[in-house]
N, C-alpha and C positions, 0 to 999 in steps of 0.2 A: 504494500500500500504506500503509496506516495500523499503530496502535499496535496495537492489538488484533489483526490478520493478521499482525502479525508475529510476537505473542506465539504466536501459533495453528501458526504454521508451526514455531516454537523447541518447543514445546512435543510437537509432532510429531518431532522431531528423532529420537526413537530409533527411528525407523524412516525409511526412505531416501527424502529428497524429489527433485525431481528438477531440474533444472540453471535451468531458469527459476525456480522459485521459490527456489531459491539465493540468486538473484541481486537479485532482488526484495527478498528479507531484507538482504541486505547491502546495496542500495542505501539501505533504510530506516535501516540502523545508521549508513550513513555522515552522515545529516540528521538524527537523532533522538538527541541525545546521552543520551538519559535510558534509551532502550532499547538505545542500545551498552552501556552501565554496568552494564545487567544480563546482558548475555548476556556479557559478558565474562568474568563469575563461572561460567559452564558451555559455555564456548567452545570446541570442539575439532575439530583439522583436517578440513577435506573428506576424502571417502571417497576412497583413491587412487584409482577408476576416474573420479571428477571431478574429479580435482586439475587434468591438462591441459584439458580442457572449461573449467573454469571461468577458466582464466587467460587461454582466448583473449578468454571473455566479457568479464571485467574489460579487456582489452586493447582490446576494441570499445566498452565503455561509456565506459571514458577518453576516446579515439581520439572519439566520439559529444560528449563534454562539451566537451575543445579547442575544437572546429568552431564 
């Protein structure tokens, strides 16, 4: 994922994406400090029916990074 797909996907944001591309967004914010910067200005929580979905992802990308 690049700068531009992420802006694409934040920009999509008001309406409900779905756990992979989540995740893809967030891994980009984690690498791209220039696009964490901005979406931090309009950042707001996962939808609670992603909230657990998404932590086990984060739980297996970590888990995936360690290795």
């Amino acid at each position: 994922m690049n700068c531009e797909d992420a802006h694409e996907l934040a920009a999509a944001s008001s309406r409900k994406i779905g756990l992979t591309e989540l995740a893809l967004v967030e891994a980009h914010l984690r690498q791209c400090a220039e696009c964490r910067e901005a979406s931090q200005a309009h950042q707001s929580p996962p939808p609670p029916e992603h909230a657990a979905s998404l932590a086990v992802v984060r739980a297996r990308l970590d888990a995936l990074r360690a290795a």
